[in-house]
Backbone as CSV, one residue per row, in Angstrom:
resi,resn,N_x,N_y,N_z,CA_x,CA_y,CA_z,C_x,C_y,C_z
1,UNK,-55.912,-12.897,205.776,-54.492,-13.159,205.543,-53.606,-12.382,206.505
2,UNK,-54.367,-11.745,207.440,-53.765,-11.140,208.540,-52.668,-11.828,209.575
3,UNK,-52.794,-13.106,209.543,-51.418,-13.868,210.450,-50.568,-14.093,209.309
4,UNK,-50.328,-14.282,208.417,-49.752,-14.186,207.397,-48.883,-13.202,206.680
5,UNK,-47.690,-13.631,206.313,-47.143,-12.515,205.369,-46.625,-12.669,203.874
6,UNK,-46.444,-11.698,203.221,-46.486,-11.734,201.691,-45.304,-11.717,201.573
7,UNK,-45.240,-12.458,200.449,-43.804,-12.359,199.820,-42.885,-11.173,200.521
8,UNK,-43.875,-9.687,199.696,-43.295,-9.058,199.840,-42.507,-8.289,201.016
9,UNK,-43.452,-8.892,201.964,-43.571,-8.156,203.300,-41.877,-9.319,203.857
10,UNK,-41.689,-10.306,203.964,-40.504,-11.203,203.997,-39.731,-10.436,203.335
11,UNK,-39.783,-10.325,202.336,-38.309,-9.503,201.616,-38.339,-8.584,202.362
12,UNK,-39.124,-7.366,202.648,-38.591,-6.559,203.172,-38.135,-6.244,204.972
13,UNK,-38.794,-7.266,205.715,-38.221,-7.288,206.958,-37.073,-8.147,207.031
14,UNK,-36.463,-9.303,206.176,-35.227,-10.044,205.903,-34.321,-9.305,205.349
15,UNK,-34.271,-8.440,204.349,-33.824,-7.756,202.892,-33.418,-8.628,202.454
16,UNK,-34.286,-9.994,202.082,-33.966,-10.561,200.855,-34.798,-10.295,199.829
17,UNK,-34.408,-10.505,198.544,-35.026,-10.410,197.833,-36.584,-11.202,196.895
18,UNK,-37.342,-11.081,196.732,-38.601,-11.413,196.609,-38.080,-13.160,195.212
19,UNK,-37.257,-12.953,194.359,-36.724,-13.357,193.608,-35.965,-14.736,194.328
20,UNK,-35.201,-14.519,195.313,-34.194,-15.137,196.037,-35.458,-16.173,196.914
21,UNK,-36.669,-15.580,197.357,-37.564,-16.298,198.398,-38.323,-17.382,197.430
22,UNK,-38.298,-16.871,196.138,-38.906,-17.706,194.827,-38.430,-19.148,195.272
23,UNK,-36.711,-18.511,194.836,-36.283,-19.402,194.834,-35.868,-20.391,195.652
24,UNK,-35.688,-20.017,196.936,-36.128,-20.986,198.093,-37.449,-21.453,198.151
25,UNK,-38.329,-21.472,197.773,-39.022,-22.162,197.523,-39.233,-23.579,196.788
26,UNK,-38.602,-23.268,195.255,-38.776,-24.413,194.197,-37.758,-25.135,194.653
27,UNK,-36.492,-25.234,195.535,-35.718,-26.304,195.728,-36.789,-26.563,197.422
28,UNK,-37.309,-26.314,197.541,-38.456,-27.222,198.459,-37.798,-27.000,199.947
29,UNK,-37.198,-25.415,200.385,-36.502,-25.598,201.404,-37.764,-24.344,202.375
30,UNK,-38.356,-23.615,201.530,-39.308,-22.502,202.510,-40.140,-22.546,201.528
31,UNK,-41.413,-23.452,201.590,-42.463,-23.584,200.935,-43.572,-22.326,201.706
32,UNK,-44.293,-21.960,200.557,-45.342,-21.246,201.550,-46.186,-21.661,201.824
33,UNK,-46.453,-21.004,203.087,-47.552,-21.804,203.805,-48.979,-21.935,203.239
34,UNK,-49.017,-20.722,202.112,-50.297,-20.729,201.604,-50.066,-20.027,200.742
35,UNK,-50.227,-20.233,199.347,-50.934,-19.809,197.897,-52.142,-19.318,197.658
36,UNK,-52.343,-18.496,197.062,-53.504,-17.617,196.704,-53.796,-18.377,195.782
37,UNK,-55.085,-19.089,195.184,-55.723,-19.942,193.910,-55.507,-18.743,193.220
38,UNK,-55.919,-17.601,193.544,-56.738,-16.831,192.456,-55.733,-15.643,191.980
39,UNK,-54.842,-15.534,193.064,-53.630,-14.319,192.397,-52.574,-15.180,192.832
40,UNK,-52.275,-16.387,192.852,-50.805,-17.033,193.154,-49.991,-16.175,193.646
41,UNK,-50.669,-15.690,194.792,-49.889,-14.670,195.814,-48.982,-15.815,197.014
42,UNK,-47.771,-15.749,197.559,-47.354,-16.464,198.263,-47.304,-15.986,199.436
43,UNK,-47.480,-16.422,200.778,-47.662,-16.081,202.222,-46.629,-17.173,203.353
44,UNK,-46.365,-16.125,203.875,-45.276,-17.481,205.012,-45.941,-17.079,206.405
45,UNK,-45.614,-17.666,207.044,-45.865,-17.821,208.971,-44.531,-17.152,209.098
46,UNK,-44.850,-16.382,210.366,-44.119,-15.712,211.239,-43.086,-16.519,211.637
47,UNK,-43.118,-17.688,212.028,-41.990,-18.888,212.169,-41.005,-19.011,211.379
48,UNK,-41.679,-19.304,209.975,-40.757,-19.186,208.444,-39.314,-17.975,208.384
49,UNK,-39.978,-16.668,209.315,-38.605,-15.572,209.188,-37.567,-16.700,209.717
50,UNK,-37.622,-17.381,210.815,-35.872,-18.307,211.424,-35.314,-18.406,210.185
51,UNK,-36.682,-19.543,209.518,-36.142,-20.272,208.357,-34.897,-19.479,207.797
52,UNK,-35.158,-18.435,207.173,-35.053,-17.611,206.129,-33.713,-17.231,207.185
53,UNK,-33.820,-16.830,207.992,-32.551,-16.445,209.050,-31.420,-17.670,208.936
54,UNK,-32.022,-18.969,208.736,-30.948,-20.299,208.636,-30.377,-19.962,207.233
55,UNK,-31.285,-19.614,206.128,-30.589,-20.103,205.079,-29.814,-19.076,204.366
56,UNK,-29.907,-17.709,205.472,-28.805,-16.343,205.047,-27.762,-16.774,205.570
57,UNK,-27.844,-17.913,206.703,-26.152,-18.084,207.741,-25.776,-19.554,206.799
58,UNK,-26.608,-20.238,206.103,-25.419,-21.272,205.077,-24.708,-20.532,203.920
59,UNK,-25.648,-19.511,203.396,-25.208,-18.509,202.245,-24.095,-17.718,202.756
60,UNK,-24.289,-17.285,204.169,-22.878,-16.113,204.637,-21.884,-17.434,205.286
61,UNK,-21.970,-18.839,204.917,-21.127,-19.922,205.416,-20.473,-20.533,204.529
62,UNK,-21.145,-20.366,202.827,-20.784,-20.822,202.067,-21.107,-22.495,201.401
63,UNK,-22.589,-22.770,202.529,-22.461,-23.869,202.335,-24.049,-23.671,201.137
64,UNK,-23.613,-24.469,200.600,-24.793,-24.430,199.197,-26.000,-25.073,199.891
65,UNK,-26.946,-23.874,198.805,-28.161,-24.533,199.319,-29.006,-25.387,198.539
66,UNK,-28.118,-25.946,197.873,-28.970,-27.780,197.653,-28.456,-28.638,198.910
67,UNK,-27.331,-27.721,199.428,-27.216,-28.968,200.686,-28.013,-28.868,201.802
68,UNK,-29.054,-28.057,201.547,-29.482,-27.141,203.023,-30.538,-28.328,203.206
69,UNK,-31.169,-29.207,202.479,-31.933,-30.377,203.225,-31.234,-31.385,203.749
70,UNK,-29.661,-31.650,203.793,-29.502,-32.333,204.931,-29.875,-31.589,206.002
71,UNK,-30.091,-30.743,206.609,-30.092,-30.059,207.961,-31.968,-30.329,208.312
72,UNK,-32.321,-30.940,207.589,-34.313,-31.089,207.290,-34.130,-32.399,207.318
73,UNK,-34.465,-32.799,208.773,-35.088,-33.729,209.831,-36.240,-34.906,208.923
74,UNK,-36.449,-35.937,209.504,-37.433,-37.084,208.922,-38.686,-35.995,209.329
75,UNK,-39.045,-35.508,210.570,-40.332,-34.760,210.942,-40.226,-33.267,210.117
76,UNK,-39.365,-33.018,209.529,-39.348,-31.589,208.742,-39.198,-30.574,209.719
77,UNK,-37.922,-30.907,210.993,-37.312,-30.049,211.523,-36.193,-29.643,211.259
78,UNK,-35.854,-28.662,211.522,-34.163,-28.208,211.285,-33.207,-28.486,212.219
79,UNK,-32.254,-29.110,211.766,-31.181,-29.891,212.683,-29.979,-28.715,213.210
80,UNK,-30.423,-27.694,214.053,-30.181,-26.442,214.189,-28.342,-27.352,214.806
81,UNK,-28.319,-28.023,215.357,-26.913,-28.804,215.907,-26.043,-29.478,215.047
82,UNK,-26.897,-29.619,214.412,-26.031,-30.550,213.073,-25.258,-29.099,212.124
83,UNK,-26.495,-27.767,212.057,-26.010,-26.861,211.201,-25.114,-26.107,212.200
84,UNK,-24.770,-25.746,213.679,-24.135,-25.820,214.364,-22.627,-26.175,213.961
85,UNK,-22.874,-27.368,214.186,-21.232,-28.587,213.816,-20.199,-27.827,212.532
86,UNK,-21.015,-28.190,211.755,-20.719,-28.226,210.245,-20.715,-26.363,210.710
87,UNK,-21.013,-25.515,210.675,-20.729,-24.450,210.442,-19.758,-23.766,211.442
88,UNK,-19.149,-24.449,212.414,-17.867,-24.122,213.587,-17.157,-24.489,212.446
89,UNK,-17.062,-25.389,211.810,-15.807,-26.077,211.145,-15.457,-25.099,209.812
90,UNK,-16.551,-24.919,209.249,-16.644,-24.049,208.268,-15.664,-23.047,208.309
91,UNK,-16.229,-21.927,209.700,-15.725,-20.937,210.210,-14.048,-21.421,210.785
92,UNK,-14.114,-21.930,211.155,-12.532,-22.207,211.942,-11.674,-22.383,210.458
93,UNK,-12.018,-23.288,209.645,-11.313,-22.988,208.148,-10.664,-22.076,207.675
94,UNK,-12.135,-21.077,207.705,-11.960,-19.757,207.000,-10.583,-18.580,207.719
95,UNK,-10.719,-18.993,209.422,-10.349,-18.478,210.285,-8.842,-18.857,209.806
96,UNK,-8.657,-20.058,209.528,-6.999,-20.637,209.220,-6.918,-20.017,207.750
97,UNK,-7.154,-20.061,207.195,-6.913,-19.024,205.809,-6.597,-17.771,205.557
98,UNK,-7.864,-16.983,206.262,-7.450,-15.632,206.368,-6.019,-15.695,207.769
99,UNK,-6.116,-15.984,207.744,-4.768,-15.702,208.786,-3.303,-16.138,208.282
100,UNK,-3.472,-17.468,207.348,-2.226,-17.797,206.353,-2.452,-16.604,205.340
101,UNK,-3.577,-15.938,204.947,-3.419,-14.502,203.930,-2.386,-13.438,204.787
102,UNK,-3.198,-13.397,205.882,-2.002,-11.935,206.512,-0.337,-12.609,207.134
103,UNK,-0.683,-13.872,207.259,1.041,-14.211,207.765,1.689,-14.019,205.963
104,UNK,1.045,-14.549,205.180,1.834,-14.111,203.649,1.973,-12.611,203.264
105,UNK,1.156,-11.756,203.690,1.231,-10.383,203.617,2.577,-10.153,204.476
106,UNK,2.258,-10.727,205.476,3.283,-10.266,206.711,4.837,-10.509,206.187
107,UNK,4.817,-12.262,206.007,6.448,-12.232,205.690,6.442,-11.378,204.404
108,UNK,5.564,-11.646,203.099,6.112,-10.684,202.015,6.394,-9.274,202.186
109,UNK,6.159,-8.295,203.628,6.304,-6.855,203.962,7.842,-6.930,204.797
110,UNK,8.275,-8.234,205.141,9.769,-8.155,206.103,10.362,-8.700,204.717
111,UNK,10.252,-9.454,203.776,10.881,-9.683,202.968,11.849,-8.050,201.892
112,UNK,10.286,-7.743,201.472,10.011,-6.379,200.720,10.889,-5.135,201.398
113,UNK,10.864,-5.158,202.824,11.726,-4.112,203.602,12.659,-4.397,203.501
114,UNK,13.106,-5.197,203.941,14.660,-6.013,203.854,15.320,-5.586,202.555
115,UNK,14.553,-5.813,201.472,15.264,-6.048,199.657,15.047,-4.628,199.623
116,UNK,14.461,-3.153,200.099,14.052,-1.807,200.164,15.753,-1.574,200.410
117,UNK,16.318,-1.959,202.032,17.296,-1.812,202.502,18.683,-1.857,201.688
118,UNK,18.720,-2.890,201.376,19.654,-3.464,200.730,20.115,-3.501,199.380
119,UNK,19.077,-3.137,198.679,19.397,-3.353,197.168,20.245,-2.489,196.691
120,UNK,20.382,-0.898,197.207,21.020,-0.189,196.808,22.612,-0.418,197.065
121,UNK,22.916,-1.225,198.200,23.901,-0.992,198.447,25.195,-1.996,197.183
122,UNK,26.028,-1.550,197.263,27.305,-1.685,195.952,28.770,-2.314,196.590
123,UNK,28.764,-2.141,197.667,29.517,-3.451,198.430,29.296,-4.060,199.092
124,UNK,30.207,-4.727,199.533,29.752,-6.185,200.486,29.384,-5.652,202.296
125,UNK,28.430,-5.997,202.797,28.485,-5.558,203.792,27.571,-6.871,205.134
126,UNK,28.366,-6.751,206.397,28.023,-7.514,207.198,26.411,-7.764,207.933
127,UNK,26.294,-8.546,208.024,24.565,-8.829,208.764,25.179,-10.714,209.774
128,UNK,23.778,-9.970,210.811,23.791,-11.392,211.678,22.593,-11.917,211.125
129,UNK,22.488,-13.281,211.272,21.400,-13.720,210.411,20.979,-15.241,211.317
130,UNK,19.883,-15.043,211.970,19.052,-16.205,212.876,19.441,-17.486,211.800
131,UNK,19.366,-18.596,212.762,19.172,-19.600,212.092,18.098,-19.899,211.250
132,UNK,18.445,-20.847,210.022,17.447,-20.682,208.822,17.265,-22.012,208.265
133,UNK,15.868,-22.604,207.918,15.229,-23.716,207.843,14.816,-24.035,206.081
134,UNK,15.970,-24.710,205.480,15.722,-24.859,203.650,15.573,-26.228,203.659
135,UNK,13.637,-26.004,203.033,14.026,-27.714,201.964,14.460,-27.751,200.821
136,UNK,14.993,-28.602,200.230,16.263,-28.575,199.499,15.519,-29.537,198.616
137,UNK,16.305,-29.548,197.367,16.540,-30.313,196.198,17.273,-30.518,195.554
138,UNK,18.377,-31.548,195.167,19.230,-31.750,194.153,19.276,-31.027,193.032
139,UNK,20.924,-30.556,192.815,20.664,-29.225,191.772,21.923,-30.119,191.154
140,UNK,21.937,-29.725,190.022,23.037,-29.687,189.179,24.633,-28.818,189.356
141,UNK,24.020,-27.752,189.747,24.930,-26.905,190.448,25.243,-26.128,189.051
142,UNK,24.515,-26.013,188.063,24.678,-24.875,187.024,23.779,-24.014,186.941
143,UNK,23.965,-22.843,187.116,23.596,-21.358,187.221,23.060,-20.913,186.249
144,UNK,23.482,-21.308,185.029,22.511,-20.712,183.563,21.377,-22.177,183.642
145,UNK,21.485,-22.650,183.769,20.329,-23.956,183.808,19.029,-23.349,184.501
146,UNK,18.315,-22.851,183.846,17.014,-21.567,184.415,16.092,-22.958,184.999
147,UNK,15.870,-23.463,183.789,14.493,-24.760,183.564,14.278,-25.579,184.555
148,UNK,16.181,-26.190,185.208,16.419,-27.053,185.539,16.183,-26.540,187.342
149,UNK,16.317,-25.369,187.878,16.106,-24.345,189.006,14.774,-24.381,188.989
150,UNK,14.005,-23.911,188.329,12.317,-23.653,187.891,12.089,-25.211,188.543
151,UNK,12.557,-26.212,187.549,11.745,-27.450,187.723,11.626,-27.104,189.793
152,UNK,12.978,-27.260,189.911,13.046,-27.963,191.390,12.954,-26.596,192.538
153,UNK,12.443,-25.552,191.829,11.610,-24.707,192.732,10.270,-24.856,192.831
154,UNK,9.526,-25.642,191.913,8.099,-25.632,191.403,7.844,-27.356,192.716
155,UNK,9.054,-28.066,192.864,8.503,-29.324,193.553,8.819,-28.855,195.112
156,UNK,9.444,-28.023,195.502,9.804,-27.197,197.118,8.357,-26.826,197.303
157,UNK,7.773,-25.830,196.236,6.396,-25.234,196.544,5.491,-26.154,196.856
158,UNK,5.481,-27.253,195.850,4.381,-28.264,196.420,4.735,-28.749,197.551
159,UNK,5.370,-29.043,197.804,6.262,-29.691,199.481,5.684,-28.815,200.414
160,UNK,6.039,-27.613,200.056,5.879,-26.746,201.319,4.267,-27.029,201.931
161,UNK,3.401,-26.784,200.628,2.002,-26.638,200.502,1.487,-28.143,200.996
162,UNK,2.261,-28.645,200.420,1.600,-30.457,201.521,1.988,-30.462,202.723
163,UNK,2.854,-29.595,203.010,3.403,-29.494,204.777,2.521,-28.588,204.932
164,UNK,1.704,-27.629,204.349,1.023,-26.443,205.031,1.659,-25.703,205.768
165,UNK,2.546,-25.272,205.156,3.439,-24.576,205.798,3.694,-22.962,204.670
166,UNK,3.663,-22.048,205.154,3.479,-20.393,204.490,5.129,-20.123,204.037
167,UNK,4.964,-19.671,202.552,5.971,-19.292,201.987,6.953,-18.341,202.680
168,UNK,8.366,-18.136,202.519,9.265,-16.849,203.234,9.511,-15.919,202.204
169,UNK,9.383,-16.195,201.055,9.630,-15.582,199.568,11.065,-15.462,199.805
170,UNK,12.502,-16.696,200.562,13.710,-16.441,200.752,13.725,-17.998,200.160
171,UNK,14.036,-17.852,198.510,14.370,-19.184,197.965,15.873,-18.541,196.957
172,UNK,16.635,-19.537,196.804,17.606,-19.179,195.873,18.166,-21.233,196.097
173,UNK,19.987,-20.976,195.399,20.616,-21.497,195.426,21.645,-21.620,196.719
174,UNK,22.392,-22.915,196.738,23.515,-22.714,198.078,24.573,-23.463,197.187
175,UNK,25.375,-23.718,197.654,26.915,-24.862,197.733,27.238,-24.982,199.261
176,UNK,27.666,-25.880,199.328,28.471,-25.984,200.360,29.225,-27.151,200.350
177,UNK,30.563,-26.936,201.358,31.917,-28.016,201.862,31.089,-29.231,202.270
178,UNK,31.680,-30.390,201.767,31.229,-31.232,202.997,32.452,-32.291,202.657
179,UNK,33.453,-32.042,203.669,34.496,-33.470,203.196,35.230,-33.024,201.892
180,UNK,35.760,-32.072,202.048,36.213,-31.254,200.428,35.458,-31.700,199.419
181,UNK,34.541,-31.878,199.651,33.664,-31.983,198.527,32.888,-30.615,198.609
182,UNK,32.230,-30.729,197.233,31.195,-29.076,197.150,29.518,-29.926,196.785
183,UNK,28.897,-30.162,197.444,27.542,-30.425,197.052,26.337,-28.843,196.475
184,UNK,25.709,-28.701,195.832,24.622,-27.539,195.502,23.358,-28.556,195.373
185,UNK,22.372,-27.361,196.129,21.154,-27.545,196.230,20.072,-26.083,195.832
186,UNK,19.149,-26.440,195.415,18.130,-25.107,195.188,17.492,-24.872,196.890
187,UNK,16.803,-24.432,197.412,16.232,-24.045,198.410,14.767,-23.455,198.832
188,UNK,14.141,-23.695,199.350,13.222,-22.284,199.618,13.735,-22.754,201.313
189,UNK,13.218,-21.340,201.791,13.049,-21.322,203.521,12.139,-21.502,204.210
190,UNK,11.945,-22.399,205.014,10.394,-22.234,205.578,10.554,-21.637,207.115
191,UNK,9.492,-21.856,208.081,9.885,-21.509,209.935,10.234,-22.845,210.097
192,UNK,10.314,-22.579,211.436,11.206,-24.214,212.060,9.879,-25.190,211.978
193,UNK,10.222,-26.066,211.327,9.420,-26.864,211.235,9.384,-27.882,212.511
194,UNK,7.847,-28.878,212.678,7.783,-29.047,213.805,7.548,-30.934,213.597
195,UNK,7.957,-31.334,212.779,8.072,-32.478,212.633,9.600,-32.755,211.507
196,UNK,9.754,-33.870,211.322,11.120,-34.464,210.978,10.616,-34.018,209.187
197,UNK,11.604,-33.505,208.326,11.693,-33.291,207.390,13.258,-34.069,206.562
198,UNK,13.052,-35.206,205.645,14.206,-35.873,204.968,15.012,-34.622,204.506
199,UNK,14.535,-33.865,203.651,15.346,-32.651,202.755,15.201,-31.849,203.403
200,UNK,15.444,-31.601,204.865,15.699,-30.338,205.797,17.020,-30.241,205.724
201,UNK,17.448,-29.021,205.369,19.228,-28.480,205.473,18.700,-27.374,206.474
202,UNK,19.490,-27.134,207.614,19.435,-25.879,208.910,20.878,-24.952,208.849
203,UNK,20.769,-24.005,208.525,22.261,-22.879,208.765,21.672,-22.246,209.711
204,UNK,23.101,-22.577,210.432,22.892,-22.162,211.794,22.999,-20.608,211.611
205,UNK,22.644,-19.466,212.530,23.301,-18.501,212.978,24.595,-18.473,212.626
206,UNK,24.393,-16.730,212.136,26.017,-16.499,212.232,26.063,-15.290,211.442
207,UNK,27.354,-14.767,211.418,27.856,-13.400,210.731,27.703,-13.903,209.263
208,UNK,27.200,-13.202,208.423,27.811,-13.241,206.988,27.649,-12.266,206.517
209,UNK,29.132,-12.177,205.276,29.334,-11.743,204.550,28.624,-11.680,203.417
210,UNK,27.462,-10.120,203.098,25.890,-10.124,202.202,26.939,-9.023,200.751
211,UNK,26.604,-9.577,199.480,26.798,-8.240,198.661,25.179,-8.913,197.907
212,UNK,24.906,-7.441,197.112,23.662,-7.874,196.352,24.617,-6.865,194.825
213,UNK,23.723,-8.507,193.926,24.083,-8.347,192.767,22.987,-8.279,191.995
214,UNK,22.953,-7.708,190.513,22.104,-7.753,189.216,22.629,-9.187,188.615
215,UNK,21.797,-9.818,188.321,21.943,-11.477,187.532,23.106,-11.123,186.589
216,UNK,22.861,-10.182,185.812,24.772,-10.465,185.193,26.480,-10.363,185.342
217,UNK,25.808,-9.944,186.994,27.434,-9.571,187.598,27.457,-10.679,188.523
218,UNK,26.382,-11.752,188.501,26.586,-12.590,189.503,28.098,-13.963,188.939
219,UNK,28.646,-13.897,187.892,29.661,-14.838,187.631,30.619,-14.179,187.942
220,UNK,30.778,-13.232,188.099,32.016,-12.346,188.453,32.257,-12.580,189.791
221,UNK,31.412,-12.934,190.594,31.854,-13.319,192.031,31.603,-14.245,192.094
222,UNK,31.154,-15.252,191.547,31.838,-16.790,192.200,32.694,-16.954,192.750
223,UNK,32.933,-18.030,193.891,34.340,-18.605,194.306,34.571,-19.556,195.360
224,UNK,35.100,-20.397,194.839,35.301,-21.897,195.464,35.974,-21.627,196.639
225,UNK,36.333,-20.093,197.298,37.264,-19.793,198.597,36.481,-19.526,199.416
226,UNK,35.453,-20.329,199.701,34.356,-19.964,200.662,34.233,-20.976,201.938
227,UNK,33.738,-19.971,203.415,34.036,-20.930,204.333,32.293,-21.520,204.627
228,UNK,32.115,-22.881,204.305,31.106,-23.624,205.115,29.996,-23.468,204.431
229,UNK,29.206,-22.574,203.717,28.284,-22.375,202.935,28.477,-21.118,202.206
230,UNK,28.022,-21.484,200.712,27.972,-19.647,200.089,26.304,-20.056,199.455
231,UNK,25.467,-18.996,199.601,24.549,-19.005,199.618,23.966,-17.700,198.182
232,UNK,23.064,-18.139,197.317,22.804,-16.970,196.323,21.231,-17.360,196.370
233,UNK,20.729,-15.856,197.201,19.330,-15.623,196.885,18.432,-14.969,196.422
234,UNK,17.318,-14.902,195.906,16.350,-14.026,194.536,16.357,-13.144,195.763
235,UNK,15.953,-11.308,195.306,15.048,-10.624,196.049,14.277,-9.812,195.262
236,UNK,13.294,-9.561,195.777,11.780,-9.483,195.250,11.628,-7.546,195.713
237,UNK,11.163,-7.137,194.839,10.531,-5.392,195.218,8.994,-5.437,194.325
238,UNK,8.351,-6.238,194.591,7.475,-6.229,193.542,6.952,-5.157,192.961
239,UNK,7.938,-4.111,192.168,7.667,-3.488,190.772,6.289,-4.218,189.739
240,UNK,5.345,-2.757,189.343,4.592,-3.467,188.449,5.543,-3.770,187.203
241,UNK,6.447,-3.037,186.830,6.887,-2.972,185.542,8.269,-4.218,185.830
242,UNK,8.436,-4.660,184.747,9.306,-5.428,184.621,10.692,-4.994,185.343
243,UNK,11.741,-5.540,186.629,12.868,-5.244,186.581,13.731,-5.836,186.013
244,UNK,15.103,-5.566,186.405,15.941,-5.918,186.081,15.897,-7.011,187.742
245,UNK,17.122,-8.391,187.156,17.092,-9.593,188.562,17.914,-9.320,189.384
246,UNK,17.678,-9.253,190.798,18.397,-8.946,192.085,18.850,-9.815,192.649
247,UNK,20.112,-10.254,192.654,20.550,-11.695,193.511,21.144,-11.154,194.975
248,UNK,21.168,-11.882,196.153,21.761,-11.542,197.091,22.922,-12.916,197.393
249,UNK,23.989,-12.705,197.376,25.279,-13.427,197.917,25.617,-13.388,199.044
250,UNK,25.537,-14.379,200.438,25.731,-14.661,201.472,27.028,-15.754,201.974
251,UNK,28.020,-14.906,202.619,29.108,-16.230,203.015,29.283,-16.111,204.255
252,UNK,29.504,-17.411,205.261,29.838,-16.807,206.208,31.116,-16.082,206.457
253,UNK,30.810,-15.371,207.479,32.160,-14.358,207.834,33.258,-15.377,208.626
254,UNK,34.402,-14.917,208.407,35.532,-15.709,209.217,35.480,-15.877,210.588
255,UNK,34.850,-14.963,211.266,34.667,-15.082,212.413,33.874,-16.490,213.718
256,UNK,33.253,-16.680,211.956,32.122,-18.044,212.642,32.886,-19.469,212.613
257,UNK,32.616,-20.418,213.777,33.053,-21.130,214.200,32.440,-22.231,213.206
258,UNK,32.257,-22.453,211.811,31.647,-23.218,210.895,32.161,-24.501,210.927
259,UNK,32.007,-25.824,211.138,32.595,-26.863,210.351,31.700,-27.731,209.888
C-alpha cells in the first residue's frame, strides 16, 4: 500500500478533515482508489491530492458541492476551464460586494462626520453644498404623516437597489416653488446617476442657509418665505441607545441665482 495513501495521511497533508474526505466520497466526487476488504481502510493516489485541491477552491468559492459534478467530464475528467469560468465570475461578484460594503462604510463615515459637526450647533449657519441627485416620490406634504413618509421611503430604497446604486444615508423631505405653486416630495440622494431617471429632481449647487433641529422644534420654523427649495433632512449619529430625532433645514441663501 506503499503508492498509496490513507485517509489519514490526505487529511493531514490537505488539513482536511478525515470526516470531510468521508464525505467527498459518498456524493461520488473522490472515490478511493482502493478499499481495504478486511479493515475498510480507504486509500487515494497521489493524483487524488489536485482533486481534493479543486474541491477546497469550490468550498473557498462558495460553490456547493453537489454542484461539483458538473465540472466531471463524460471520461471522468475535471473541466478545470469550465471551473475556471464559473469561478472568475464568482470572484468578480464577491469583488463588487465587498466594495459596495466599504463604499457604504465610506459614505455612512462622511455622513456620521458631517452630523458629528453640526448637530451641536443652535443657529442657522452657512455651507456650500455640490450639486445633489434625489429620487423623489409624491408626498402629501404633511409632516406628522410618519406612515405615509415610511411608505414612500421604503419604495426610493427599492428603486435605488434595482438601480444598484449605494445608499447616501441623505434622505428627508423638500418643497419647492414652481409657478407659485409649492409642490413636496420625500427624497433619498443618490451619486450622479448615469442613465435617465423619470423621478430624478437635481439641486444645483449653491449657498444655503443649514439650522439643525430636534423633531419638535421643527414646526416652529416652517415657512412659505423661502427662495427656490427648502429642504428638511434626517441625520443619523448612530447611538446604540435610543436618541432623541435630528432634522437638518436647508434654504437656499439669497445670494443664489435660483429660478
Amino acid at each position: 500500500m506503499k503508492k498509496y495513501l490513507s485517509i489519514g495521511e490526505v487529511s493531514k497533508i490537505k488539513g482536511v478533515s478525515v470526516k470531510s474526505l468521508r464525505y467527498y466520497g459518498e456524493l461520488g466526487i473522490l472515490p478511493p482508489i482502493y478499499i481495504n476488504k478486511e479493515t475498510g481502510y480507504r486509500y487515494y493516489s497521489m493524483e487524488q491530492l489536485v482533486i481534493v485541491d479543486l474541491i477546497v477552491v469550490c468550498l473557498d468559492l462558495g460553490i456547493p458541492l453537489k454542484n461539483f459534478r458538473e465540472y466531471i467530464t463524460e471520461n471522468q475528467s475535471i473541466d478545470v476551464e469550465k471551473l475556471l469560468a464559473d469561478g472568475e465570475h464568482i470572484v468578480s461578484e464577491k469583488v463588487k460586494k465587498l466594495k459596495s460594503s466599504i463604499d457604504f462604510l465610506n459614505t455612512m463615515s462622511k455622513h456620521i462626520t458631517r452630523t458629528s459637526k453640526v448637530k451641536d450647533n443652535t443657529e442657522e449657519f452657512a455651507q456650500h453644498i455640490p450639486k445633489r441627485y434625489f429620487l423623489t416620490a409624491d408626498w402629501n406634504g404633511d409632516l406628522t404623516d410618519y406612515r405615509e413618509i415610511s411608505t414612500k421611503y421604503t419604495e426610493l430604497f427599492r428603486q435605488c437597489n434595482k438601480l444598484n446604486m449605494p445608499d447616501t444615508f441623505n434622505q428627508g423631505v423638500f418643497f419647492e416653488k414652481q409657478n407659485e405653486k409649492i409642490i413636496s416630495k420625500v427624497f433619498l440622494e443618490i451619486p450622479c446617476p448615469s442613465s435617465d431617471i423619470t423621478n430624478l429632481h437635481i439641486v444645483e449647487e449653491g449657498n444655503f442657509i443649514c439650522r439643525v433641529l430636534k423633531d419638535d422644534e421643527l414646526s416652529a420654523h416652517l415657512d412659505d418665505d423661502f427662495k427656490g427649495i427648502f429642504i428638511i433632512k434626517e441625520l443619523f449619529d448612530l447611538k446604540i441607545e435610543p436618541q432623541v430625532g435630528l432634522l437638518e433645514i436647508q434654504k437656499y441663501a439669497k445670494d443664489n441665482n435660483y429660478t
